[in-house]
C-alpha positions in Angstrom: 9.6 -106.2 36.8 11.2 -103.1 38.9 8.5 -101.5 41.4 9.3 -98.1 43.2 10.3 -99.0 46.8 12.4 -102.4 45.6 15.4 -103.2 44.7 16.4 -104.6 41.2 19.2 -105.6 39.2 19.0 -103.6 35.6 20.7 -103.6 32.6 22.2 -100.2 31.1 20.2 -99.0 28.1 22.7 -95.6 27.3 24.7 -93.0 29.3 24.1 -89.4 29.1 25.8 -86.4 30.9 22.9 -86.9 33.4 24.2 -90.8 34.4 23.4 -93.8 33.0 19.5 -94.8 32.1 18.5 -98.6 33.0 15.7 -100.7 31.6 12.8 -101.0 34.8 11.5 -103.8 32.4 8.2 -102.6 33.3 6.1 -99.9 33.8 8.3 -97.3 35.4 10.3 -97.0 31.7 13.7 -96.0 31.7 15.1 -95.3 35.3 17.8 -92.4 35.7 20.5 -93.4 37.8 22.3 -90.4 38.3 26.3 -89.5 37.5 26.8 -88.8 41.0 25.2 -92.0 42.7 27.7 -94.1 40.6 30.7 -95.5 42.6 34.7 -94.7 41.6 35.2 -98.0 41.4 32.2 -98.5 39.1 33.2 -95.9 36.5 34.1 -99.0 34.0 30.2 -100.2 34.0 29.7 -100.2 30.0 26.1 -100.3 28.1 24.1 -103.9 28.9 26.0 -104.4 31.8 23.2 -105.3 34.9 23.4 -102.9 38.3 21.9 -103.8 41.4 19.8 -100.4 42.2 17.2 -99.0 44.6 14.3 -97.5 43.3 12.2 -94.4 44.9 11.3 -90.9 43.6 13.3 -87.7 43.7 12.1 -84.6 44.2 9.8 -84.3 41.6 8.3 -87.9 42.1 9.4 -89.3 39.0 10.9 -93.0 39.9 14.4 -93.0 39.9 17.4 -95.2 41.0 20.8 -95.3 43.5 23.0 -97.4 44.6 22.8 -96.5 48.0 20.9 -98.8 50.8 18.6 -96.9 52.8 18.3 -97.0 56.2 15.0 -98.6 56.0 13.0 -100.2 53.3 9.0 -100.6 52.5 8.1 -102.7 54.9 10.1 -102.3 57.6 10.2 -100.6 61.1 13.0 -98.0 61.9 14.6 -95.7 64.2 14.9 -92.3 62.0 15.6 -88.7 63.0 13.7 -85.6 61.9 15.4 -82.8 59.7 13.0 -81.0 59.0 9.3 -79.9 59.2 6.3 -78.3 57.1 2.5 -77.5 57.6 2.4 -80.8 56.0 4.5 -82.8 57.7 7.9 -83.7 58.2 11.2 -85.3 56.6 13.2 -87.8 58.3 16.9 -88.8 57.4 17.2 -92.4 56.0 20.3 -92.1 53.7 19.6 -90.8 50.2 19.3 -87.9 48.5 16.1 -87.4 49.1 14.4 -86.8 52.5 11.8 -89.3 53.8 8.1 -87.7 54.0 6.1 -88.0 57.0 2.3 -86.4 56.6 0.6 -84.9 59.6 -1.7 -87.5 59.1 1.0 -90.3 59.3 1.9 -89.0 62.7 1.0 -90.1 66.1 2.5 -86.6 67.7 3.8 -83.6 65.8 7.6 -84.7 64.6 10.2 -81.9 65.9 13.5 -81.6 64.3 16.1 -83.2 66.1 14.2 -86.1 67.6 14.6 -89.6 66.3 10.7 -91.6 66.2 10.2 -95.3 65.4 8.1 -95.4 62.2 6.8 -97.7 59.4 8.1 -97.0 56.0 5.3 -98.3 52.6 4.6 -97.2 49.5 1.4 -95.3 49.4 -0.1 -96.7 46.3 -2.6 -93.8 46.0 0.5 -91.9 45.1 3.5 -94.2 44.3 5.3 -92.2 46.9 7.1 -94.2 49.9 6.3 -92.8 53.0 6.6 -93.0 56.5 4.6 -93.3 59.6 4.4 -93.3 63.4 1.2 -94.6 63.5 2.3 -98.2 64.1 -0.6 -99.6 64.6 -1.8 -99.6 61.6 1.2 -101.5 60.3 1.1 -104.3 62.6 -0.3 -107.7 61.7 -3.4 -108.3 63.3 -3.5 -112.2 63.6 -3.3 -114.0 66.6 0.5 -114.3 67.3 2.3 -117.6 67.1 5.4 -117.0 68.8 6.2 -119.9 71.4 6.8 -119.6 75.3 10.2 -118.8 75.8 11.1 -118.0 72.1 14.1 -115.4 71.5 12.8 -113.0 69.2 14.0 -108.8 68.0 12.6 -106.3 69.6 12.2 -102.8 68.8 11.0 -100.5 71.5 8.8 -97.7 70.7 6.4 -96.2 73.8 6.8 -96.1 77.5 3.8 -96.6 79.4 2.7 -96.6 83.1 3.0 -100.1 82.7 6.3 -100.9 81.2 7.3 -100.4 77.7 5.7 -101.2 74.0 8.0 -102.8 71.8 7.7 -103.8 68.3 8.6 -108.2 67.9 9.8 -109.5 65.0 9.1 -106.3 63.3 4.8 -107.9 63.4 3.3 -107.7 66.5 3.2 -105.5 69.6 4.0 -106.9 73.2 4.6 -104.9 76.5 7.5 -105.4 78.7 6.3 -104.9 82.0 8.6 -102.2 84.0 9.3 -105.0 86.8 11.2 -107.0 84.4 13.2 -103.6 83.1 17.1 -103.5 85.4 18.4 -101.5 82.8 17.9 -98.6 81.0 15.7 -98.5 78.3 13.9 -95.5 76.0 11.9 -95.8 72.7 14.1 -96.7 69.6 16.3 -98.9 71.4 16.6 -102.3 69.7 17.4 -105.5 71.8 16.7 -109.3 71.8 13.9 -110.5 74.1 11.7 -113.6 74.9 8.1 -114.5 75.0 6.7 -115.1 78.3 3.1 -114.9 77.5 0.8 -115.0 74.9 -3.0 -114.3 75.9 -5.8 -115.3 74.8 -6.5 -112.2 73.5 -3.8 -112.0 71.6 -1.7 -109.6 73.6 1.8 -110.4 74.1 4.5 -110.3 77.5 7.9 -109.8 76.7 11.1 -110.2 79.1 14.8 -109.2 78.2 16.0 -111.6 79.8 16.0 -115.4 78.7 13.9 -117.7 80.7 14.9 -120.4 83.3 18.7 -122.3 83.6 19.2 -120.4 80.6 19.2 -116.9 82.3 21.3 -117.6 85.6 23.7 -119.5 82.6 24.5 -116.3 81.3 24.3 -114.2 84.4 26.7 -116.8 85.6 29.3 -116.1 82.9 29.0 -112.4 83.1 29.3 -112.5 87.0 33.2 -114.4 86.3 34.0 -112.2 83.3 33.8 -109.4 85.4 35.9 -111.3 88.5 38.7 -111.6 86.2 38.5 -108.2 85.0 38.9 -106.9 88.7 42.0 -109.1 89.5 39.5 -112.0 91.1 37.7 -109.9 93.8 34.5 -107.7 93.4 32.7 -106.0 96.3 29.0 -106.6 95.5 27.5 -109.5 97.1 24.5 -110.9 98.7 24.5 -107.7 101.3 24.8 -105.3 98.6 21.2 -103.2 97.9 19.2 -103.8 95.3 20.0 -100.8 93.4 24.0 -101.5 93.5 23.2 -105.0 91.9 21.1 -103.2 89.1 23.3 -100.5 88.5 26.4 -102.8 87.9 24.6 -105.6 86.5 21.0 -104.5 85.6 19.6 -107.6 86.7 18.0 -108.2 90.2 18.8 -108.9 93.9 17.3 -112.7 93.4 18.8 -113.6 90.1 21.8 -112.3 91.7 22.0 -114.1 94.7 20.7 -117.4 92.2 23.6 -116.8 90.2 26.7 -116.7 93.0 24.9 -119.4 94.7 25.1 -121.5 92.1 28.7 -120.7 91.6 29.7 -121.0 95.1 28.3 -124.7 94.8 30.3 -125.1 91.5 33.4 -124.1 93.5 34.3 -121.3 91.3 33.7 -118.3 93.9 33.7 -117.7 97.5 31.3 -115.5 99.3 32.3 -113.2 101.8 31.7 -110.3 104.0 34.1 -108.0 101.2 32.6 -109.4 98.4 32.8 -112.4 96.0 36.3 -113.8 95.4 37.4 -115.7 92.1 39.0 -119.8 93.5 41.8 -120.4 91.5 
């Protein structure tokens, strides 16, 4: 049975001048799908064939279907940017026809136009509407987390704080990446992969971008003689180079650094030197 805020596979009951009406087998009726949401190449679709659709409300909140994949479903966390804003709220971009709402009451700051904000899209079942909101706390699970030590998991940052940065994991729980373990840049909305390195007894969460142990100088390892070959098998930043040069070129740190050549050196695949690193054929 079709629900507003899912998508459905429908057959086609008739076809007006509007578009083509599809069975909700449910509740919501017969669903418009609308001439102009239907594909070139889909002109041939004839009465009882099924359609694979996406089911919201247009303008006037009556449940209606596309074709077209949002940028962001019930249920899910996105990056979205504002178009436009009311004394009741604002509308965010997120791919069809019509804009996604965002009450003053769904928002953690007043929404300007132009700015992208990380928010929650649901259906509010008071309404049947789906709507959005940066209050992401209230959409967060609040179980104690099960994520392992070490564990690579999605991360979707949303708030910078004196301490590091909020990001969303999993799209479930909140951690905080501490600003020590940041070498790169980073600003809310940014999506990126990330590993557990904590899990409290309170259920708070520590998050590092960078993968834990042999695993991380592994990688920093390859990168380091990626770029070496790149440069013709010489590159000037080496164990005298400041901490900043190693974290502008490689956004990791002096010690991983150093951990990294050292262990290549020892490998035989680079020499060190006062000019730099060199590739050893």
């Amino acid at each position: 049975m079709a629900s507003i805020g899912e998508r459905a596979t429908l057959p086609i009951l008739r076809e007006t001048k509007s578009g083509m009406f599809l069975d909700s087998e449910g509740e919501l009726g017969e669903l418009l799908l609308p001439g102009k949401e239907i594909p070139a190449s889909k002109k041939q679709w004839k009465i009882g064939d099924s359609v694979e659709v996406f089911i919201y409300c247009d303008s006037e909140d009556r449940p209606i279907a596309t074709t077209r994949t949002p940028l962001a479903e019930p249920g899910e966390f996105a990056v979205l940017n504002c178009i436009a804003t009311t004394g009741f709220g604002a509308f965010l971009d997120w791919g069809l026809p019509k804009d996604l709402f965002v009450p003053l009451r769904e928002q953690s700051q007043r929404m300007q136009v132009g700015e992208r904000y990380v928010v929650h899209v649901h259906v509010d079942h008071a309404s049947d509407r789906i709507l959005a909101s940066s209050r992401l706390a209230r959409h967060l699970e609040k179980s104690h987390p099960s994520f392992l030590i070490g564990q690579e998991v999605d991360l979707l940052v949303f708030a910078q704080t004196d301490l590091g940065y909020k990001a969303i994991i999993d799209s479930t729980h909140a951690g905080l990446i501490f600003a020590n373990e940041v070498f790169r840049p980073l600003k809310p909305g940014d999506q990126c992969k990330g590993y557990i390195s904590q899990v409290r007894s309170d259920g708070k969460i520590d998050i590092t971008l960078n993968p834990p142990g042999r695993k991380r100088i592994d990688q920093l390892e390859e990168r380091i003689l990626n770029e070496l070959q790149e440069r013709g098998g010489h590159w000037t930043l080496c164990d005298k180079s400041s901490p900043e040069a190693i974290k502008t070129a490689l956004g990791v740190s002096k010690k991983a650094f150093k951990q990294a050549t050292g262990a290549l050196f020892k490998k035989q695949k680079i020499s060190i030197g006062k000019d730099g690193i060199r590739l050893i054929e």
